[in-house]
C-alpha positions as CSV (number, residue, x, y, z in Angstrom):
1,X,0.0,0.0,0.0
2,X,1.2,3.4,-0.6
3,X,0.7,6.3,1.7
4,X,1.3,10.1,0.6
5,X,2.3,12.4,3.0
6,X,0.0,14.7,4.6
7,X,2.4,18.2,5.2
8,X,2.2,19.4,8.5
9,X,0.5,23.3,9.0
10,X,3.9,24.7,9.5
11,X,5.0,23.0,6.4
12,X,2.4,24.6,4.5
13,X,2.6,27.9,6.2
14,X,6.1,28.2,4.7
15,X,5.7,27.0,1.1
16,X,3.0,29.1,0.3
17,X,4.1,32.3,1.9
18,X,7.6,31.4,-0.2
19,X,5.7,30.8,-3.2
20,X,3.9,34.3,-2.8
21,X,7.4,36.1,-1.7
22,X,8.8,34.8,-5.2
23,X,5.8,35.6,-7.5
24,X,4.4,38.5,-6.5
25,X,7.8,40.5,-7.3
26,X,7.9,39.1,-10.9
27,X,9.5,42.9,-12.2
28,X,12.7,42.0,-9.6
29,X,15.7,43.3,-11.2
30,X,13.1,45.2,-14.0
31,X,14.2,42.5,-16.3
32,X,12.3,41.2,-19.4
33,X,10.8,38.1,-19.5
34,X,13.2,36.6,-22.1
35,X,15.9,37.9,-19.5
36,X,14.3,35.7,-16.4
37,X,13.8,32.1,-15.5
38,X,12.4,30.6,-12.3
39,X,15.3,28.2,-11.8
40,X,13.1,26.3,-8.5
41,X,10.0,26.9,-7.3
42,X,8.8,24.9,-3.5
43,X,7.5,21.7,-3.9
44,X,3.8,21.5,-3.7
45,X,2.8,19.0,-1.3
46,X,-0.7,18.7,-2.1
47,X,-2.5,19.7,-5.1
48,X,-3.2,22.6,-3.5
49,X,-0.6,23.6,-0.8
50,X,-2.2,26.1,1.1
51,X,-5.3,24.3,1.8
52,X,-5.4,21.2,4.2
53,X,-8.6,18.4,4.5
54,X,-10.4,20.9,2.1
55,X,-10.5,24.2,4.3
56,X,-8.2,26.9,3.2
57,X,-5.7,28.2,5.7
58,X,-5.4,31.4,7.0
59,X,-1.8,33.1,7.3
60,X,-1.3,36.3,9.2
61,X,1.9,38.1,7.8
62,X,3.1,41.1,9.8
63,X,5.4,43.4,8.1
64,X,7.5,46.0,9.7
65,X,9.4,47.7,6.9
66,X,10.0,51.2,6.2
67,X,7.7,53.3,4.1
68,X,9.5,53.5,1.3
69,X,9.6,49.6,1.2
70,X,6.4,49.1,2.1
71,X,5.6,50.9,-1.3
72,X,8.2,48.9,-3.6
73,X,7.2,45.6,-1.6
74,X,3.2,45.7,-1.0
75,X,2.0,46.0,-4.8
76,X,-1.4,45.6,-5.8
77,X,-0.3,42.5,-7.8
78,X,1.4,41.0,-4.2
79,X,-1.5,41.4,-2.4
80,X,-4.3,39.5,-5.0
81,X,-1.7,36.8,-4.7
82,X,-1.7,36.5,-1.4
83,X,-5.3,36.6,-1.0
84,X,-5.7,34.1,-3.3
85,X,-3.4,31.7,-0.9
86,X,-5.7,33.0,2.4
87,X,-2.3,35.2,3.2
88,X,-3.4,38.5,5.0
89,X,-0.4,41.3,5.2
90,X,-0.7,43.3,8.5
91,X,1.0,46.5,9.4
92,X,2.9,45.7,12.7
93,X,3.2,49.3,15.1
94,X,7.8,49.3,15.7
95,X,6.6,51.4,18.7
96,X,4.8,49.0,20.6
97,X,5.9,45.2,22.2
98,X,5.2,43.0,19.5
99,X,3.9,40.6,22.0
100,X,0.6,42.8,22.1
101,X,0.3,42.7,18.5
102,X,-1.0,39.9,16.1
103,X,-1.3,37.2,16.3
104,X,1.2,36.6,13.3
105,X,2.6,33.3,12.1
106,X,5.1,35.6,10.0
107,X,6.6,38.3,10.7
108,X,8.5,39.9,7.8
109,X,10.8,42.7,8.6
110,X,13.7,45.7,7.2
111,X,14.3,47.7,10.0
112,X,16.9,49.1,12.0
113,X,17.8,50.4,15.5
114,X,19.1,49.0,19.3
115,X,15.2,49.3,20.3
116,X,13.4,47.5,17.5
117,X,16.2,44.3,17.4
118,X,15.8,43.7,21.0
119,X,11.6,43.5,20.7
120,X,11.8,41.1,17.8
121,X,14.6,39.3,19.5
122,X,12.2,39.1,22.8
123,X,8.9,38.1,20.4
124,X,11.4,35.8,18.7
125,X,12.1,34.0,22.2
126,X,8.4,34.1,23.4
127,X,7.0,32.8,20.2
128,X,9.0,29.9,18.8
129,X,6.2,28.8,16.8
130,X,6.2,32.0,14.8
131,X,8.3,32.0,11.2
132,X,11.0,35.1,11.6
133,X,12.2,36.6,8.5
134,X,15.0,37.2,9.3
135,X,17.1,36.3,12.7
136,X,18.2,40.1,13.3
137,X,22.3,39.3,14.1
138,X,22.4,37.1,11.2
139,X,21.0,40.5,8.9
140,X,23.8,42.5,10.8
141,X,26.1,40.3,8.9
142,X,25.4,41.5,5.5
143,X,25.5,45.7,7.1
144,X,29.8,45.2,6.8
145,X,31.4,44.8,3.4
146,X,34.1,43.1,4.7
147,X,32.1,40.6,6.6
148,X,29.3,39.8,4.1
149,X,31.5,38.0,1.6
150,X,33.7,36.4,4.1
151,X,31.4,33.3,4.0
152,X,32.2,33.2,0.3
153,X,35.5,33.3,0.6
154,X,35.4,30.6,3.1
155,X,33.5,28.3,1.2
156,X,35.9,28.4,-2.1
157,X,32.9,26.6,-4.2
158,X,34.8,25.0,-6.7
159,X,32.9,21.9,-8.9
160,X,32.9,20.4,-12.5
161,X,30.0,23.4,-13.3
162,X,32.7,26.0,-12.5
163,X,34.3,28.2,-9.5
164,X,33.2,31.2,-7.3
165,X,34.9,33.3,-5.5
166,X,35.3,36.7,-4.5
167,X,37.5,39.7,-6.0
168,X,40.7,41.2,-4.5
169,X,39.5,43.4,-2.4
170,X,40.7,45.5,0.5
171,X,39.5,47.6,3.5
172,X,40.0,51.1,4.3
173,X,39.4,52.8,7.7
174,X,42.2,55.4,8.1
175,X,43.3,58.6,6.2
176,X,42.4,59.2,2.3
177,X,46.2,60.1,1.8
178,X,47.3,56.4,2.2
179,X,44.7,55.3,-0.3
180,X,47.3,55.3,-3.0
181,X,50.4,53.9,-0.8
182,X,48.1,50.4,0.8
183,X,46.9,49.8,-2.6
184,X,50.4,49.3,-4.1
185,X,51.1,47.2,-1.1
186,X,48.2,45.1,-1.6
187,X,49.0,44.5,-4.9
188,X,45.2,45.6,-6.0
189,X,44.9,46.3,-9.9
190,X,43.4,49.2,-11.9
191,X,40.6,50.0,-11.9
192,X,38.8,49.5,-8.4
193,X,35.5,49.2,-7.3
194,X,34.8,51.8,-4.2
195,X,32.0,50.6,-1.9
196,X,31.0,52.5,1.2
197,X,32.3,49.6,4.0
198,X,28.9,50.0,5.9
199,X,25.6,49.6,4.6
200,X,22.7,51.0,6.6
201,X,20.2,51.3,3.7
202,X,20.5,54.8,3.3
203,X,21.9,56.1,-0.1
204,X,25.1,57.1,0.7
205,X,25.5,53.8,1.7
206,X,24.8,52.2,-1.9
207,X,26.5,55.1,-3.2
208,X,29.4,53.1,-5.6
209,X,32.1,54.7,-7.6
210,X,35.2,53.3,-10.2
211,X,38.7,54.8,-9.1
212,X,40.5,54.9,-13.0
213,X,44.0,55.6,-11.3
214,X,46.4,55.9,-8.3
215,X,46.3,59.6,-7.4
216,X,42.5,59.8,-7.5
217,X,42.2,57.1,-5.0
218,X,43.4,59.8,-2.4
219,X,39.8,61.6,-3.1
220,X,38.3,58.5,-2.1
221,X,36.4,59.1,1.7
222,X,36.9,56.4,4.1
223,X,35.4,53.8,5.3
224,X,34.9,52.0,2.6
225,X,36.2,48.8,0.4
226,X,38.1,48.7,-2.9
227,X,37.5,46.0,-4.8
228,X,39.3,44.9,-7.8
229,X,36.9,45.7,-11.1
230,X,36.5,42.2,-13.3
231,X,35.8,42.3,-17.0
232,X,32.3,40.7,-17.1
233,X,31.1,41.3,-20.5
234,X,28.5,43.6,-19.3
235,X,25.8,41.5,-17.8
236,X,25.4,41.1,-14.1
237,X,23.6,38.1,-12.5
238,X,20.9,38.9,-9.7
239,X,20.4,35.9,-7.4
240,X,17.6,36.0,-5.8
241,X,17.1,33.1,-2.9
242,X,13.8,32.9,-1.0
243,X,13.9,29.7,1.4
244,X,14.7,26.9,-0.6
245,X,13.9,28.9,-4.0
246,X,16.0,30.7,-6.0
247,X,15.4,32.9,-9.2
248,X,17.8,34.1,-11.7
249,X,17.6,37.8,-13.8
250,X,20.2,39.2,-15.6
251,X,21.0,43.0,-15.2
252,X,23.5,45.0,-17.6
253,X,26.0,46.3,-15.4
254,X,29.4,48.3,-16.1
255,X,31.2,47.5,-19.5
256,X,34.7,46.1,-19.9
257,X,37.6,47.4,-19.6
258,X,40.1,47.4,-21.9
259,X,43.5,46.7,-21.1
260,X,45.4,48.0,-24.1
261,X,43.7,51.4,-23.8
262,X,44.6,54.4,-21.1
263,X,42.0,53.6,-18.3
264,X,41.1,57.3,-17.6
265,X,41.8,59.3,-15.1
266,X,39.3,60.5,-11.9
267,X,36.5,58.6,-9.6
268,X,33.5,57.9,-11.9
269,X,30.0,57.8,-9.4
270,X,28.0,54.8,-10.8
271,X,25.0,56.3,-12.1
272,X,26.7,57.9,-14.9
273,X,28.6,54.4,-16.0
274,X,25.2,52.2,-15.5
275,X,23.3,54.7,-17.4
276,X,25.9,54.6,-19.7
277,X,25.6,50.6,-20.1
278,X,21.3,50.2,-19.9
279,X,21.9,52.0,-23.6
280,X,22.5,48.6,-24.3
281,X,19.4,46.6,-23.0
282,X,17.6,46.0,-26.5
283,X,20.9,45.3,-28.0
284,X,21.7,40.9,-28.5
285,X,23.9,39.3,-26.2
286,X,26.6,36.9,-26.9
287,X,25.5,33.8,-25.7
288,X,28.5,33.3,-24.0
289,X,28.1,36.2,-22.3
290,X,24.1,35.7,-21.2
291,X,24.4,32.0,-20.3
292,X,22.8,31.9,-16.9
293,X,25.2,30.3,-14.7
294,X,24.5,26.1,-14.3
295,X,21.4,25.7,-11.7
296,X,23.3,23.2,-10.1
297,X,25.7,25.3,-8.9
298,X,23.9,28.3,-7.5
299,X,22.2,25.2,-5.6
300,X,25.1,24.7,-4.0
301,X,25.9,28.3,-3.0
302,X,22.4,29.0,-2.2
303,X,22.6,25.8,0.3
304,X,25.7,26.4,2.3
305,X,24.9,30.6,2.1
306,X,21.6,29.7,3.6
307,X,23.2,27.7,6.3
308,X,26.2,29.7,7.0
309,X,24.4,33.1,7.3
310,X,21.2,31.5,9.1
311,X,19.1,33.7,6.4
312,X,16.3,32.9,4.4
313,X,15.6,36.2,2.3
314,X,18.5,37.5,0.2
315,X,20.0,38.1,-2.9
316,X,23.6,37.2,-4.7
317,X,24.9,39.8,-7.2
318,X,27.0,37.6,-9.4
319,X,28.8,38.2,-12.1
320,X,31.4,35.7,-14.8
321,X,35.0,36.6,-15.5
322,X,34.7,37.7,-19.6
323,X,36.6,34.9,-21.2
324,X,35.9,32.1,-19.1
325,X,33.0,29.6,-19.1
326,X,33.2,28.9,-15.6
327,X,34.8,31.7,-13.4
328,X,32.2,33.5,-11.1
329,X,32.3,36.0,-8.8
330,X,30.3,37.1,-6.2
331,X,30.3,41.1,-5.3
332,X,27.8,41.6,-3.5
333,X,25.1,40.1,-0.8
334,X,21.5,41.9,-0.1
335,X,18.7,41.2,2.6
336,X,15.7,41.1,1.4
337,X,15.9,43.2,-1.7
């Protein structure tokens, strides 16, 4: 005789609010469709996942984001999803105990401040049975540049469906003056990737530039990480991991750079170079150059990312080394994007 399993409620809980996490934000990345592909989507467990002995169940979801997040995240198309799936969103008040508030059997949250992670962290400890997204120290993880890719570097993926890795890169805390000087020492090349070393969602904070030469790197303004610039053919790879999900879009990002020609001279802000490179977006790829990387191997890095960070809602920025098939390279890491 064969028996199915019947999923358990928490099971269920989580699957569908996944599910609803991935579709409703179908325009991530503000790719086109030809540039997207749902590499996984959760198992269903039943014909109908969110519904259990024939009585659809009701999820409570409170959110706690800021308002300009609330307006990217809560779209109209979000919302008919969820209702669909019997998922309710619920504002939850920062100001008051959370423990007087719901009840929830989510609770979704981008927030900051000493206050508001020590009442999640005291709901978190007087409501086990409650889904967290996500645990607030393992988020403080990705708010240093130097930290968030350590667990990259760590891992050194490296199978038959290629390699991943992180750039040279290097930390800066002390005067601009001695840009130039530690550079050299490091042994860092031309041109470099400057990336504010804290990121506490404010735009400074996401505020990237490319340092052409050596002198200009003393007009640089500390702290903040240099990162060696790889030739990527253009395209950037947005990795986009949701529980046990993960969804691939391709971006154009910064064009190559050309050995054999003068570099430049100055700091060029990023705006002006990406707007420069979205010229490009109805123009045809090389193949070589679009080939999403092998499923099988963001699997991987999805898996032990998940597991090493302790998170459940975050993105990869990836990108290929021009030239190779199988060199990758991962610059940066978002929660909850």
């Amino acid at each position: 005789m064969v028996t199915s399993r019947v999923p358990v409620v928490g099971d269920i809980k989580r699957e569908a609010v996944q599910e609803v996490l991935l579709r409703g934000e179908e325009d991530w990345g503000a790719a086109s469709d030809r540039d997207q592909r749902k590499l996984q989507m959760c198992p269903a467990s039943t014909a109908s996942a969110n519904h259990l002995g024939g009585t659809q169940l009701k999820f409570v979801v409170g959110y706690a984001l800021t308002s300009k997040k609330i307006k990217s995240f809560l779209q109209p198309k979000l919302e008919g999803l969820a209702r669909k799936k019997g998922i309710t969103f619920v504002a939850i008040d920062r100001n008051r105990p959370l423990g007087e508030q719901g009840p929830f059997d989510v609770v979704l949250h981008k927030l900051s401040g000493k206050d508001w992670r020590q009442n999640l962290e005291d709901y978190r400890k007087g409501h086990p049975e409650v889904i967290v997204l996500d645990p607030p120290d393992a988020i403080q993880h990705l708010y240093n540049r130097q930290s968030m890719l350590q667990d990259v570097t760590d891992l050194d993926l490296c199978d038959c469906e290629g390699k991943v890795g992180v750039p040279r890169q290097l930390v800066i805390t002390g005067d601009p003056a001695s840009i130039p000087n530690a550079v050299t020492k490091a042994g860092l090349k031309l041109p470099l990737v400057a990336k504010p070393l804290v990121v506490d969602g404010t735009a400074k904070s996401h505020a990237l530039s490319l340092a052409y030469d050596q002198f200009s790197l003393s007009e640089l303004d500390p702290p903040l990480v240099l990162q060696e610039f790889v030739n990527h053919g253009g395209v950037l790879f947005k990795v986009y991991i949701v529980g046990d999900t993960i969804k691939v879009v391709r971006r154009f990002s910064l064009p190559d750079v050309d050995e054999n020609e003068s570099l430049g001279y100055g700091v060029m802000p990023f705006p002006r170079v990406s707007s420069a490179a979205a010229s490009a977006d109805d123009a045809d790829l090389d193949p070589h150059v679009a080939e999403l990387p092998p499923f099988s191997l963001l699997n991987k890095l999805a898996t032990e990312l998940r597991r090493r960070l302790g998170l459940r809602l975050f993105n990869l920025d990836i990108i290929r080394e021009h030239g190779t098939p199988d060199s990758y390279y991962v610059i940066d890491i978002n929660y909850f994007p």
